[in-house]
PDB file with SEQRES, HELIX, SHEET and CRYST1 records, atoms N, CA, C and O in Angstrom:
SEQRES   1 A   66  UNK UNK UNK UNK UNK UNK UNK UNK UNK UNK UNK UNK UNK          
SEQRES   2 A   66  UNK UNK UNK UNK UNK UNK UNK UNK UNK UNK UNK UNK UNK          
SEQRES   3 A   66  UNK UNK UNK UNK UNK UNK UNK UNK UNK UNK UNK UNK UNK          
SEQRES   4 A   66  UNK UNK UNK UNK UNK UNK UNK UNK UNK UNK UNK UNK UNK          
SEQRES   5 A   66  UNK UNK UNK UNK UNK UNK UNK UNK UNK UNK UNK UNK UNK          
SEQRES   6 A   66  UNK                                                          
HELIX    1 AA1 UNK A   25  UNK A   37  1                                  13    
HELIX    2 AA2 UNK A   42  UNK A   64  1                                  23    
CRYST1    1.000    1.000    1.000  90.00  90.00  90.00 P 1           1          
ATOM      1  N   UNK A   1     -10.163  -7.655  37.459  1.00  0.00           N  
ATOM      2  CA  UNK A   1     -11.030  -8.815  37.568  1.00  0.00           C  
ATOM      3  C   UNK A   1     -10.304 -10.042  37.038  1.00  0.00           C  
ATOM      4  O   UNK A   1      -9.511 -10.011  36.097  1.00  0.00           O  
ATOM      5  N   UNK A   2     -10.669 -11.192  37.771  1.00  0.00           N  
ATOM      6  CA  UNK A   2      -9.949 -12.545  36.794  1.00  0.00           C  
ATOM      7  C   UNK A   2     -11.152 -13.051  35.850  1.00  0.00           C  
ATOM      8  O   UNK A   2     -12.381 -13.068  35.783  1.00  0.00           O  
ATOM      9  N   UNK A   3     -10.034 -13.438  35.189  1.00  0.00           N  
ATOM     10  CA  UNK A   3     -10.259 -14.061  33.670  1.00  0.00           C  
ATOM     11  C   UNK A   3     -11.170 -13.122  32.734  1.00  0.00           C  
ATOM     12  O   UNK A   3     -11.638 -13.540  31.674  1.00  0.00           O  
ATOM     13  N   UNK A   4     -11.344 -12.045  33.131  1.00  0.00           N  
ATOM     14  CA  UNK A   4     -11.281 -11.023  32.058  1.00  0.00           C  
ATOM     15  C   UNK A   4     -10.069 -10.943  31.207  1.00  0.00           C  
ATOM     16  O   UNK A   4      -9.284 -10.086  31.612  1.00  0.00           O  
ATOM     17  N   UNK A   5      -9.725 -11.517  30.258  1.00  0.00           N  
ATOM     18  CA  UNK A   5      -8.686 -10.949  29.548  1.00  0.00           C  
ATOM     19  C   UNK A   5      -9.320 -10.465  28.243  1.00  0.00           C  
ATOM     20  O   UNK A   5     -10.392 -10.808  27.744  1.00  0.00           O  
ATOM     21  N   UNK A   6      -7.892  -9.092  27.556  1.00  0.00           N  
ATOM     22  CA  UNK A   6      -8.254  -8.623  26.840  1.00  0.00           C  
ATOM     23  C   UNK A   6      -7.451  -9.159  25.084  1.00  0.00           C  
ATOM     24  O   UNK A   6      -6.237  -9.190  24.886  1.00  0.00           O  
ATOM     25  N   UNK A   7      -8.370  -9.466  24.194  1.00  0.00           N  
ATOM     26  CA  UNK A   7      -7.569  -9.965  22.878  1.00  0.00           C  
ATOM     27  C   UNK A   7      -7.231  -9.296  22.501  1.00  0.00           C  
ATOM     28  O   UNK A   7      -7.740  -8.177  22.455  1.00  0.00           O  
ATOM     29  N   UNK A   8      -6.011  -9.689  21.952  1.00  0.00           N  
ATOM     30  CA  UNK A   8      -5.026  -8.995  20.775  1.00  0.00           C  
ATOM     31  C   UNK A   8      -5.782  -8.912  19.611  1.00  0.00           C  
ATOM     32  O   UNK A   8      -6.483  -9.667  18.936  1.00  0.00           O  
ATOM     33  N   UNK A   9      -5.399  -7.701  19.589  1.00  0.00           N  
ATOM     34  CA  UNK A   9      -5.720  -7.147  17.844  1.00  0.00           C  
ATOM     35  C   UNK A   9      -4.607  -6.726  16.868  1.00  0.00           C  
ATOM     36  O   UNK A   9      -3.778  -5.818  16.817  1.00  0.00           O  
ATOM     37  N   UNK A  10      -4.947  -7.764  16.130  1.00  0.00           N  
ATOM     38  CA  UNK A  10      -3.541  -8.318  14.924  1.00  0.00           C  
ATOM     39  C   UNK A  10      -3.861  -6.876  14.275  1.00  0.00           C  
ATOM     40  O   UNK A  10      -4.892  -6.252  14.026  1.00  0.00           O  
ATOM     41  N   UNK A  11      -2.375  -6.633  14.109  1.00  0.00           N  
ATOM     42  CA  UNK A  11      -1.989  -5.236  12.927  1.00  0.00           C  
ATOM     43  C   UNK A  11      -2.926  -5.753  11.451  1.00  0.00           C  
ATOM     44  O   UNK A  11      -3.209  -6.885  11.060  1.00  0.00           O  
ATOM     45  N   UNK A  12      -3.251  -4.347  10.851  1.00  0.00           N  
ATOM     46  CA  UNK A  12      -3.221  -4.540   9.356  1.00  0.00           C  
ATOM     47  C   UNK A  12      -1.979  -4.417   9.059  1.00  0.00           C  
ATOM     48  O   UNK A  12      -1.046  -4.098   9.795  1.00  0.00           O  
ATOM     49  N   UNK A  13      -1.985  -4.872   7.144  1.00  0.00           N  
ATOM     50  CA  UNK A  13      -0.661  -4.759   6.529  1.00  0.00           C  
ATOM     51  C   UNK A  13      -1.186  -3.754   5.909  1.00  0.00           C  
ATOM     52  O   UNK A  13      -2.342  -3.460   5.608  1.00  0.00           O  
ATOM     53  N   UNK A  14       0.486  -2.948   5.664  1.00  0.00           N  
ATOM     54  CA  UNK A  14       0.430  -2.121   4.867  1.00  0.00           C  
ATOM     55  C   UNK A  14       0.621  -1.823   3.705  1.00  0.00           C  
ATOM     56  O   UNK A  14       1.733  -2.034   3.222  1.00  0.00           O  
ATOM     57  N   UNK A  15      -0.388  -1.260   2.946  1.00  0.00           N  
ATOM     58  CA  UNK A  15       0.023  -1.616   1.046  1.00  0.00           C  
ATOM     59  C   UNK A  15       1.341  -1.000   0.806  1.00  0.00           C  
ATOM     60  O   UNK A  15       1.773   0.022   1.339  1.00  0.00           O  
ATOM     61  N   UNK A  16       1.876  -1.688   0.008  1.00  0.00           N  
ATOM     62  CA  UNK A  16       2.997  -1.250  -0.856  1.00  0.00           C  
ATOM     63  C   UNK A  16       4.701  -1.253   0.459  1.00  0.00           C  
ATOM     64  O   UNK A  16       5.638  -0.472   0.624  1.00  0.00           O  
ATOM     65  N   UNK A  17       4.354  -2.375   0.988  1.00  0.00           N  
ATOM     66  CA  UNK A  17       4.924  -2.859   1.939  1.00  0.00           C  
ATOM     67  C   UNK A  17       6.016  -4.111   1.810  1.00  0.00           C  
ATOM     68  O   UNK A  17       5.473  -5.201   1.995  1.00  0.00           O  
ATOM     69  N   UNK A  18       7.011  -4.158   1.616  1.00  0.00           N  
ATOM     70  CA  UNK A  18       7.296  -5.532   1.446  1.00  0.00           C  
ATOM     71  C   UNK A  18       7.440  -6.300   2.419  1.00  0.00           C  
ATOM     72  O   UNK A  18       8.296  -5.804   3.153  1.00  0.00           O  
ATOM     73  N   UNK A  19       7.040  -7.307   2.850  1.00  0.00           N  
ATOM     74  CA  UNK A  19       7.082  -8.116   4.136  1.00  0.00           C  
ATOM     75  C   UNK A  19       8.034  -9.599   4.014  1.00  0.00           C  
ATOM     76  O   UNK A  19       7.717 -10.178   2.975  1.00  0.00           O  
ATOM     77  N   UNK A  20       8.904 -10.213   4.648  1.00  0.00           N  
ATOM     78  CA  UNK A  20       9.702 -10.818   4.674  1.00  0.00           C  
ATOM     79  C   UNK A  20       9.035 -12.423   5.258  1.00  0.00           C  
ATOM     80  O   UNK A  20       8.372 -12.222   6.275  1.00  0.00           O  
ATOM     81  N   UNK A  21       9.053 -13.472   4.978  1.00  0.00           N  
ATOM     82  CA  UNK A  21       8.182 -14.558   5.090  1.00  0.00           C  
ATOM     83  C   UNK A  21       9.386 -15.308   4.767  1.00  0.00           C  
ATOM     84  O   UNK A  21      10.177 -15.048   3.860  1.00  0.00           O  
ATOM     85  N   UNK A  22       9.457 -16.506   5.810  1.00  0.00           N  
ATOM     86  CA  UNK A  22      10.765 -17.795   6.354  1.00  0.00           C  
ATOM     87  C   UNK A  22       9.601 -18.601   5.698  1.00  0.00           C  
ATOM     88  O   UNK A  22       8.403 -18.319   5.660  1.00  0.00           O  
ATOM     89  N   UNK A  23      10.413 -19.914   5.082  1.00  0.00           N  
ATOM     90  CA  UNK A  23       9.977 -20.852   4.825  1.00  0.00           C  
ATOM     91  C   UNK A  23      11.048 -22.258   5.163  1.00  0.00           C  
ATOM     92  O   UNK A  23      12.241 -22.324   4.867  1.00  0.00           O  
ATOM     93  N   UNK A  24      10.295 -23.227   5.804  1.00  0.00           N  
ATOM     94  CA  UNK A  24      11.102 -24.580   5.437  1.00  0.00           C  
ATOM     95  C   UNK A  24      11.750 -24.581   4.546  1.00  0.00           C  
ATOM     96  O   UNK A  24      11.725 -23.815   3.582  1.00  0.00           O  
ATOM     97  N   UNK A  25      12.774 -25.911   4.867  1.00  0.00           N  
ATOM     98  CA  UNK A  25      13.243 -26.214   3.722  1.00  0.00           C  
ATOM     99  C   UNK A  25      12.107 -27.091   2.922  1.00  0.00           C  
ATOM    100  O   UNK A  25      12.065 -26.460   1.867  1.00  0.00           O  
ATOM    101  N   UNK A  26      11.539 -27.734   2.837  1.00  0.00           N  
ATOM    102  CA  UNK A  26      10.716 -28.628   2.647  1.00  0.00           C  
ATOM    103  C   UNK A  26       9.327 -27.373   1.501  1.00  0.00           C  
ATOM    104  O   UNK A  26       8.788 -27.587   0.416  1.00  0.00           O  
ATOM    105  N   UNK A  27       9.250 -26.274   2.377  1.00  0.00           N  
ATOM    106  CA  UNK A  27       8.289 -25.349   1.821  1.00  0.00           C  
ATOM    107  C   UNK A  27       8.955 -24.791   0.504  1.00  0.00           C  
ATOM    108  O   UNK A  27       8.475 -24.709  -0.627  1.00  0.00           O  
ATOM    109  N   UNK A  28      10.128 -24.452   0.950  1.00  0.00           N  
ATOM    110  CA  UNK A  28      11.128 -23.860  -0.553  1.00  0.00           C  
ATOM    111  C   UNK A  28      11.178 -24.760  -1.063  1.00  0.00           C  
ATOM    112  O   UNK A  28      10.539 -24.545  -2.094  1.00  0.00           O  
ATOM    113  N   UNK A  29      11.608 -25.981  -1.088  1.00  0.00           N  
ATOM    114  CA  UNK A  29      11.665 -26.821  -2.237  1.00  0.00           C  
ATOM    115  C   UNK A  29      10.372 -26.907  -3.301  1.00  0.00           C  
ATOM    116  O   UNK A  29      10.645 -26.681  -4.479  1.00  0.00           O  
ATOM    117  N   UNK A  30       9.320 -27.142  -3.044  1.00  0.00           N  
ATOM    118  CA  UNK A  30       7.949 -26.924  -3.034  1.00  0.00           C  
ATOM    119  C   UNK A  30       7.623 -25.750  -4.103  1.00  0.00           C  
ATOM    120  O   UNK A  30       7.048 -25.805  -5.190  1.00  0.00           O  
ATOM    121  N   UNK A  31       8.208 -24.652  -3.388  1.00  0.00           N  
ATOM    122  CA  UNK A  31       8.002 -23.654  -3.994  1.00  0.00           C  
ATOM    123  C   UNK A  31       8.722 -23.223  -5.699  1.00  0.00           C  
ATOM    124  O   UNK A  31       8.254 -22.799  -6.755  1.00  0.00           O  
ATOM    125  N   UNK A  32       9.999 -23.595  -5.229  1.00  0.00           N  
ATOM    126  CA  UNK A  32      10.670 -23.787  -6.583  1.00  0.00           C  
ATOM    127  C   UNK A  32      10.523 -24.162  -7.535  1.00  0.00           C  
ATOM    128  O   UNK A  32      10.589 -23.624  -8.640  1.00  0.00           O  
ATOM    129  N   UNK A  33      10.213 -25.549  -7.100  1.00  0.00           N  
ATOM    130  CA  UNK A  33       9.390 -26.208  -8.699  1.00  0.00           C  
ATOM    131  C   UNK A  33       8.747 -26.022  -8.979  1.00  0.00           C  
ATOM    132  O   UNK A  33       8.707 -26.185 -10.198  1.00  0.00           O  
ATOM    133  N   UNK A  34       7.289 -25.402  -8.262  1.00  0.00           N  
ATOM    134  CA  UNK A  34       5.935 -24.938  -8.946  1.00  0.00           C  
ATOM    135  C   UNK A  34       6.717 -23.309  -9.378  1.00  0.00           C  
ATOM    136  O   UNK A  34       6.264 -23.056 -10.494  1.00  0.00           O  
ATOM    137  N   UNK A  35       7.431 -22.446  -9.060  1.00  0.00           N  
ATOM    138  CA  UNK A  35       7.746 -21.416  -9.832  1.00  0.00           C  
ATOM    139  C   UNK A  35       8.654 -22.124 -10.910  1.00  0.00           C  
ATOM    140  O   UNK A  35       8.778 -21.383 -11.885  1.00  0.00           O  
ATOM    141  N   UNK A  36       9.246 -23.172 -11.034  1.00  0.00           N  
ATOM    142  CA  UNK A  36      10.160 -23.487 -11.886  1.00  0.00           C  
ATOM    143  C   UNK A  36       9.327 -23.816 -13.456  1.00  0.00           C  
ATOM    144  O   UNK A  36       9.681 -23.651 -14.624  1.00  0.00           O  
ATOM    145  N   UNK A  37       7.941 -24.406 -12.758  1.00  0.00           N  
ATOM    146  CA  UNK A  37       6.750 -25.060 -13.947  1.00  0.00           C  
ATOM    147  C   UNK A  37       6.081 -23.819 -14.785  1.00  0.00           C  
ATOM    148  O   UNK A  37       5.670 -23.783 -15.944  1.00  0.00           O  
ATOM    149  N   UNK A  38       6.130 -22.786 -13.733  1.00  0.00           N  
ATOM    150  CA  UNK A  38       5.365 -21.985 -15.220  1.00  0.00           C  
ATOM    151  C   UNK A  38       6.675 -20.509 -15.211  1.00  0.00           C  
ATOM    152  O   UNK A  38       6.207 -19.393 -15.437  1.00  0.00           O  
ATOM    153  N   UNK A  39       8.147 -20.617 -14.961  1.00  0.00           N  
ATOM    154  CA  UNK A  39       9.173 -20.075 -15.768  1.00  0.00           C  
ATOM    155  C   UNK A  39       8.673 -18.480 -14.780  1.00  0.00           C  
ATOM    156  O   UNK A  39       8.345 -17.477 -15.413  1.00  0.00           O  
ATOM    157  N   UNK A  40       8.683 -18.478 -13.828  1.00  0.00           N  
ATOM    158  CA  UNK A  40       8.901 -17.551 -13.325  1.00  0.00           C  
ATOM    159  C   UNK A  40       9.792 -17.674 -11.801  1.00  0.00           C  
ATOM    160  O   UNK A  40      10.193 -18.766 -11.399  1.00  0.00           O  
ATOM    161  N   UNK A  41      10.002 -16.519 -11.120  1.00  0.00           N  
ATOM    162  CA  UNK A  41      11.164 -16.518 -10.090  1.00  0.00           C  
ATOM    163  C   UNK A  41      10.411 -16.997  -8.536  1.00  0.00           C  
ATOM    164  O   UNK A  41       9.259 -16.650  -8.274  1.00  0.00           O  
ATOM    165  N   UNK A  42      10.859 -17.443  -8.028  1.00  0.00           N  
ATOM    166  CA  UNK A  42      10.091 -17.862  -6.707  1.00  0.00           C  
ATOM    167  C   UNK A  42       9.267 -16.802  -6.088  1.00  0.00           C  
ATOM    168  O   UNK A  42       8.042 -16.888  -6.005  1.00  0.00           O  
ATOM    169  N   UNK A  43       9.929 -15.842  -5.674  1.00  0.00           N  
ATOM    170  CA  UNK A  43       9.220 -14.303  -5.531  1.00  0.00           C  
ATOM    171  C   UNK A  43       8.049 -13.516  -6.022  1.00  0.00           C  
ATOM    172  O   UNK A  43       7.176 -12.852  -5.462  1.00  0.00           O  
ATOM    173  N   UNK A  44       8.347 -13.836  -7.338  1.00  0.00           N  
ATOM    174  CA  UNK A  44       7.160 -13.402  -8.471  1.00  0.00           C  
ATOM    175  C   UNK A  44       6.355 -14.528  -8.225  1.00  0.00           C  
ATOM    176  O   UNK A  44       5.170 -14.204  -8.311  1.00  0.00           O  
ATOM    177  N   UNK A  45       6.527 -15.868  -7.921  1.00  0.00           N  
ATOM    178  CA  UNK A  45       5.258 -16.144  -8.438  1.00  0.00           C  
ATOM    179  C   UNK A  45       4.633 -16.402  -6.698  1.00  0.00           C  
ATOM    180  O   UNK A  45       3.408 -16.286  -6.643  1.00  0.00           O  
ATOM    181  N   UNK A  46       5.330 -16.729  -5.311  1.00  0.00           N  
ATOM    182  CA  UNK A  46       4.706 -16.224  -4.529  1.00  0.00           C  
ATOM    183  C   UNK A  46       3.538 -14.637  -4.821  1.00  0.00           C  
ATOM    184  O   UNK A  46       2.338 -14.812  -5.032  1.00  0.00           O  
ATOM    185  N   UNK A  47       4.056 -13.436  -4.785  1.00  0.00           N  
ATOM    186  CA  UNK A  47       3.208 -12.481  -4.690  1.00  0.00           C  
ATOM    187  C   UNK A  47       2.292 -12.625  -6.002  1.00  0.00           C  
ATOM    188  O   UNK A  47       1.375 -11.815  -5.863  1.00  0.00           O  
ATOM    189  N   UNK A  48       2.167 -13.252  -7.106  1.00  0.00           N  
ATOM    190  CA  UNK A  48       0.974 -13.509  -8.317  1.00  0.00           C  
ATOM    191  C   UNK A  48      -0.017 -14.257  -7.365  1.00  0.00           C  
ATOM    192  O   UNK A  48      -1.141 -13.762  -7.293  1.00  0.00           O  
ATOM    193  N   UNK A  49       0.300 -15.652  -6.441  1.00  0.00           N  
ATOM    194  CA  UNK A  49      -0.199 -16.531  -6.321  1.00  0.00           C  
ATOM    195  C   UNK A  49      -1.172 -15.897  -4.236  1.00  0.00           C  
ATOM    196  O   UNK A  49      -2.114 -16.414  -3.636  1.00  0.00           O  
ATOM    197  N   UNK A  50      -0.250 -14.613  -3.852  1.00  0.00           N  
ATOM    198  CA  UNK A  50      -1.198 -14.163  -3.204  1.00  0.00           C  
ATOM    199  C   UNK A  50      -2.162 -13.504  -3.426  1.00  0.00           C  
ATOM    200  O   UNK A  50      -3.244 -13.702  -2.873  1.00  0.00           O  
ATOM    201  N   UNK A  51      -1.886 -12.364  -4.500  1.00  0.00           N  
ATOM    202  CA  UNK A  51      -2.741 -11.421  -4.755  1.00  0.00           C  
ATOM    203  C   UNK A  51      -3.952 -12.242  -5.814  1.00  0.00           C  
ATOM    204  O   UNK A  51      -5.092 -11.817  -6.001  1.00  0.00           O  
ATOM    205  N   UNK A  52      -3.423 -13.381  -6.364  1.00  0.00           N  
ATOM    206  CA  UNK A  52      -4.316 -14.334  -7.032  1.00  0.00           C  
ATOM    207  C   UNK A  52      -5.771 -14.690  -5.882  1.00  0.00           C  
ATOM    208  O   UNK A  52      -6.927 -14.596  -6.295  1.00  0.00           O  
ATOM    209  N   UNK A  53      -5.508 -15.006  -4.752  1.00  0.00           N  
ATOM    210  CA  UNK A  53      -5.707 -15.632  -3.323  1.00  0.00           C  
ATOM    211  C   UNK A  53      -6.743 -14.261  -3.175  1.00  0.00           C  
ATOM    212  O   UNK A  53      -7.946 -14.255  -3.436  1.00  0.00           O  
ATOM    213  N   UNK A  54      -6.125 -13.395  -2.803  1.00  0.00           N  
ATOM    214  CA  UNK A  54      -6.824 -12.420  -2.427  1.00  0.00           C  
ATOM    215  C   UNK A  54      -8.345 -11.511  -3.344  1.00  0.00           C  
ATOM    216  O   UNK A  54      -9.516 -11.277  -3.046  1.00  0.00           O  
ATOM    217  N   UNK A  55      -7.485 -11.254  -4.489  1.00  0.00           N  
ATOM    218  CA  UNK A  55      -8.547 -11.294  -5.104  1.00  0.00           C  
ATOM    219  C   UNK A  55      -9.680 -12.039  -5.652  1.00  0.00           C  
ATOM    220  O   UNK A  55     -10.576 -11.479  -6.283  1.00  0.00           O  
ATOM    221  N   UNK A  56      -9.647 -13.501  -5.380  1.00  0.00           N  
ATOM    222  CA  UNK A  56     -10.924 -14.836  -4.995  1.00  0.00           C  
ATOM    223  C   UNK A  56     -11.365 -13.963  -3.827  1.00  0.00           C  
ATOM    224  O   UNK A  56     -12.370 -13.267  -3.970  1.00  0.00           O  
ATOM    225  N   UNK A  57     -10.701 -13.949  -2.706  1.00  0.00           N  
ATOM    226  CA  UNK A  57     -11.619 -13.708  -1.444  1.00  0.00           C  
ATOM    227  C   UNK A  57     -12.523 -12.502  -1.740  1.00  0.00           C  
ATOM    228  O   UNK A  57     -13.728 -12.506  -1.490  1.00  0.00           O  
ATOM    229  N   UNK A  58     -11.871 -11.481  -2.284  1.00  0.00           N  
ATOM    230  CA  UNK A  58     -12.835 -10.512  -2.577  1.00  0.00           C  
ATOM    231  C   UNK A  58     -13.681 -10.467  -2.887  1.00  0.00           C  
ATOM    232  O   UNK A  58     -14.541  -9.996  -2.143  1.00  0.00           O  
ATOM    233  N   UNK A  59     -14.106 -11.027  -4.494  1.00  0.00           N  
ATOM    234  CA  UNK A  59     -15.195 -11.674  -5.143  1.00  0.00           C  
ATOM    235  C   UNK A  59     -15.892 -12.184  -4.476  1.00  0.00           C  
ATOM    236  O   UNK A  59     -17.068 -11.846  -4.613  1.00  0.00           O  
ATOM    237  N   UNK A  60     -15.695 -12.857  -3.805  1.00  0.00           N  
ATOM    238  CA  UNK A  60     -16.494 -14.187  -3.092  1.00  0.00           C  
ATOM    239  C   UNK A  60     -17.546 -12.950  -2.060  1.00  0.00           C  
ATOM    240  O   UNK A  60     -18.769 -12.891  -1.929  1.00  0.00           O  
ATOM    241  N   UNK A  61     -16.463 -12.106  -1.480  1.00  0.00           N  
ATOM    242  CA  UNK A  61     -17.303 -11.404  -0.268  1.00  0.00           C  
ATOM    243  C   UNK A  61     -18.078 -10.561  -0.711  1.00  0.00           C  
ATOM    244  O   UNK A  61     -18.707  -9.769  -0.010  1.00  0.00           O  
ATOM    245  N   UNK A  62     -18.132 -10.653  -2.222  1.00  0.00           N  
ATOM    246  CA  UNK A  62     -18.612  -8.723  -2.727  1.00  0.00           C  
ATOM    247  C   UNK A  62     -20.208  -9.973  -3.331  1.00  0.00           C  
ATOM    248  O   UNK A  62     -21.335  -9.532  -3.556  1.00  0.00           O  
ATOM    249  N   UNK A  63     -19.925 -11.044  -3.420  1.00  0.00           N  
ATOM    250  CA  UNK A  63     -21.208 -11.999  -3.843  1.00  0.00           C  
ATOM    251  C   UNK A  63     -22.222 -12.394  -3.088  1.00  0.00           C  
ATOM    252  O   UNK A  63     -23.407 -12.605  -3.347  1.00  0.00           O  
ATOM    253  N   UNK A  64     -21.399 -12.485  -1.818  1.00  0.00           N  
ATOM    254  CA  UNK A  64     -21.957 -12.713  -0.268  1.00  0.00           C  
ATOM    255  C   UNK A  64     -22.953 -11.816   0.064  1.00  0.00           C  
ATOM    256  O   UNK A  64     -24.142 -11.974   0.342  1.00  0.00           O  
ATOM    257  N   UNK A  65     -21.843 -10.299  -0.061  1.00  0.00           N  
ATOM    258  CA  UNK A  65     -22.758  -9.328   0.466  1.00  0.00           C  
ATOM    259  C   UNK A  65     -24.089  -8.566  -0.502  1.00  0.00           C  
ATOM    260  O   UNK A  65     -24.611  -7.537  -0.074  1.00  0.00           O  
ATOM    261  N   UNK A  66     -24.515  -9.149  -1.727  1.00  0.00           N  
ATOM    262  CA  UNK A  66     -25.068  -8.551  -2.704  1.00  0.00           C  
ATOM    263  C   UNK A  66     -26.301  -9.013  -2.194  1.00  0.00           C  
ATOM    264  O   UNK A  66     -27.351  -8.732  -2.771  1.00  0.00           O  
TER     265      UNK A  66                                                      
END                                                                             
């Protein structure tokens, strides 16, 4: 049939996965200094500042759904 199309369904991630993420230059710079401000490694404080992220969303949804 036309214009039936069918959507993509984005993968989950997998825990305990490490996943590889490009950034600008403009984004790394960025990034550096806010890891540079509270003395941790760019890396570390990316994955603090997701799982920081993530666990808000959680909360939020476990408040939603109560």
């Amino acid at each position: 049939m036309k214009g039936n199309k069918m959507t993509h369904k984005s993968k989950k991630f997998k825990p305990n996965h490490e996943y590889k993420i490009g950034f600008g230059v403009n984004q790394a710079e960025k990034i550096g200094k806010a890891a540079n401000k509270v003395n941790e490694t760019p890396k570390n404080f990316i994955k603090k500042a997701v799982l920081d992220s993530a666990t808000s969303i959680n909360q939020s949804s476990e408040i939603v759904n109560k």
